[in-house]
N, C-alpha and C positions, 0 to 999 in steps of 0.2 A: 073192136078188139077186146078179146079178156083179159082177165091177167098176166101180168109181167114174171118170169122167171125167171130167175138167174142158176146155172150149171157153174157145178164143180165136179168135174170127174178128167181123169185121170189119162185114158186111152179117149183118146179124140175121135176115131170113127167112132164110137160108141156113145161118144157127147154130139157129135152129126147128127145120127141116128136118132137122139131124144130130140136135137131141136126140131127137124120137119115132121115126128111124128107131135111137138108141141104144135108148129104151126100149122098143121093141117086140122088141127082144133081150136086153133085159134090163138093160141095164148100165144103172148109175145115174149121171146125170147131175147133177153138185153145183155146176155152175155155168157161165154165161158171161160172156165177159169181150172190151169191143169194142177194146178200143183197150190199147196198152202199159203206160197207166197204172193202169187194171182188171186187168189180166192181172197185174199185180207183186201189188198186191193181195190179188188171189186167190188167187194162187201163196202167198204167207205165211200165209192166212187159214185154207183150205182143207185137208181132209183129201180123196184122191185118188190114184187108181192110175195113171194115164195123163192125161197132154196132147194132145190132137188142136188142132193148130194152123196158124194161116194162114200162109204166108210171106208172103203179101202185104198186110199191113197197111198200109195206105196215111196213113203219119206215119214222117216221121223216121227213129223207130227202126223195122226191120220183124221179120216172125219168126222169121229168123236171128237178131237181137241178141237176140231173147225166148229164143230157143233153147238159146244158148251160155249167158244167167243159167240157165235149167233145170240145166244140163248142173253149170255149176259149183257154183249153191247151193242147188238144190230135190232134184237126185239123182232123177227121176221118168221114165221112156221118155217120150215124145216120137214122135208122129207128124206129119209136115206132110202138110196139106192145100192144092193149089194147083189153079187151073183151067189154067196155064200156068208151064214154067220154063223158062230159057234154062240154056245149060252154064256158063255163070258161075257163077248164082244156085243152081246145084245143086252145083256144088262147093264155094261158101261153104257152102251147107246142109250139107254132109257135117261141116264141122267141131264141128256142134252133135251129131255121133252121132245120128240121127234113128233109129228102130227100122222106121221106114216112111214109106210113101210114099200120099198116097190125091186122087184126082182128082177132078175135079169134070167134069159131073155126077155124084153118087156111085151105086155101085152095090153095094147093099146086103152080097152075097155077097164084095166086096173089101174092104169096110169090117170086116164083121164078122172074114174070117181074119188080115187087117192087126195088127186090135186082138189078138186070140188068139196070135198071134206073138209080139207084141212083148209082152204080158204076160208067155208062159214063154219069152222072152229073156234078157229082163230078170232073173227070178226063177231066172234055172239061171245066169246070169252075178256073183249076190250069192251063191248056194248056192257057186258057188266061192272067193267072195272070204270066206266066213264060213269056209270050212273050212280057210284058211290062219292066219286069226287071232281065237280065237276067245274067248265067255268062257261060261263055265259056271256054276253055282248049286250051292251047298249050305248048306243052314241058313241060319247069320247072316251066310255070307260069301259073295262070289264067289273065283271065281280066275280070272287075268285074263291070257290072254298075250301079254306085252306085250314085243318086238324079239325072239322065241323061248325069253324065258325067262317058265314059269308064274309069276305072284305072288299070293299072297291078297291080297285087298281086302275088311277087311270094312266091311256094307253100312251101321252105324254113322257112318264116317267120310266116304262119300259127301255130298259136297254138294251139287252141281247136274251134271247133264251137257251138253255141247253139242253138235248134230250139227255135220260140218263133211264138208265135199264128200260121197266116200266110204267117212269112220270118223267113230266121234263121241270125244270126249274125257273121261272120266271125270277128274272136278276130286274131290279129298277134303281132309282135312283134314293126312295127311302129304305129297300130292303128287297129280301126274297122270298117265293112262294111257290111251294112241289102242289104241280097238281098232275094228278093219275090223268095225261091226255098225251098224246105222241105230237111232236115237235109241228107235223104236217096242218094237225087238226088245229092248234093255236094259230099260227100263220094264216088260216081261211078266216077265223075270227079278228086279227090283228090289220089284215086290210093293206095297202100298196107300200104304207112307209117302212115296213119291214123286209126285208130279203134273206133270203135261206145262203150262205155262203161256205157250208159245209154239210154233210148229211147229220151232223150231228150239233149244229145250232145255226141260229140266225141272227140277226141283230137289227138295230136300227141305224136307218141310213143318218140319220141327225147328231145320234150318239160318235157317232163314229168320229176318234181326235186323229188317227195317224193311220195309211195302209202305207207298210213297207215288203215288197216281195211280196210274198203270202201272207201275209201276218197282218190283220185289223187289230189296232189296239182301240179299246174303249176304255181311256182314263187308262190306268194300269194295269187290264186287262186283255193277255194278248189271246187273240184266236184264230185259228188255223184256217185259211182260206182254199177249199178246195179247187185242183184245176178244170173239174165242170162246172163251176158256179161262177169264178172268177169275173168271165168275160159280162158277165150279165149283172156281177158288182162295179165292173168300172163305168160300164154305160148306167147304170142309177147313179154312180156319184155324181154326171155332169163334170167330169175333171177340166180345166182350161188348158 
């Protein structure tokens, strides 16, 4: 299977329509979303490689405003999908970094290079930003280079991490450290005693003093436990 896609658009035959013409290419399709307030939703919920999205949501907010939250909290390319844009509506689009552009009617052969573009855009655009600041693995520690000076971090004193825009933040028990890597990629380095319990941090299972309802507190910090990740934090706790 190739990439994951998540849809927001607005008229549902029309989001039908993109997903079997996704999957008859393959890409997997993890969801649609009609409206702003599904699309936040989903956005938090969902694991995915790309957003194909309307700009013309017809509510309040439209898929410019959806586009700019992608752009500042989800960190994901972004394609819009419009049957019509004026010069205006297309220069607000630009401020969302859109990686494309795809029309309606669609046509399959533009759909699919669209997508393929902006996937190794995207991926040859974080290939640079990792090679400026990066973090590496050995044994029981990392080392972490953090304003250009290497530090060990070992992985003992980690406690949760958070992603945030384009770096995540390594929280430990002597102190914190922003390194330019996406939440997923530290996790493959950090190894079984950590778990992802929200799309937008993880933490360690050891660290962890209290889960009440949703809510991990580590020491006196609380953080939000999403409902796909949940099930698969209470079976790591071991709870009696």
């Amino acid at each position: 299977m190739k990439a994951s896609v998540l849809i927001i658009e607005d008229e549902f035959p029309i989001a039908l329509d993109l997903q079997t013409r996704l999957e008859k290419m393959e890409f997997s399709v993890v969801g649609i979303g009609a409206n702003y307030k599904q699309a936040i939703t989903l956005l938090a919920e969902l694991d995915y490689d790309l957003v194909l999205l309307d700009i013309n949501l017809k509510e309040e907010k439209n898929g410019i405003d959806l586009g700019l939250i992608i752009k500042e909290k989800f960190f994901k390319p972004i394609i819009f999908i419009t049957a019509y844009v004026d010069e205006n509506t297309f220069k607000s689009a630009l401020e969302a970094q859109p990686m494309g552009y795809v029309t309606k009617p669609f046509n399959d052969k533009d759909l699919y290079r669209n997508i393929v573009i902006a996937l190794e855009r995207f991926k040859a655009n974080n290939d640079t930003l990792y090679s400026e600041n990066t973090l590496t693995k050995e044994a029981d520690f990392l080392f972490v280079k953090d304003k250009g000076v290497v530090k060990r971090v070992d992985c003992k004193d980690v406690s949760y991490i958070k992603a945030m825009d384009n770096y995540s933040i390594i929280n430990t028990t002597k102190g914190s450290y922003i390194v330019n890597m996406f939440l997923k990629d530290i996790l493959e380095k950090l190894g079984e005693r950590f778990i992802r319990i929200h799309r937008s941090h993880a933490v360690a299972i050891d660290k962890i003093s209290t889960l009440e309802d949703n809510i991990v507190y580590i020491n006196k910090e609380a953080l939000i436990v999403g409902s796909n990740y949940k099930n698969e934090l209470l079976k790591k706790m071991n709870i009696l």
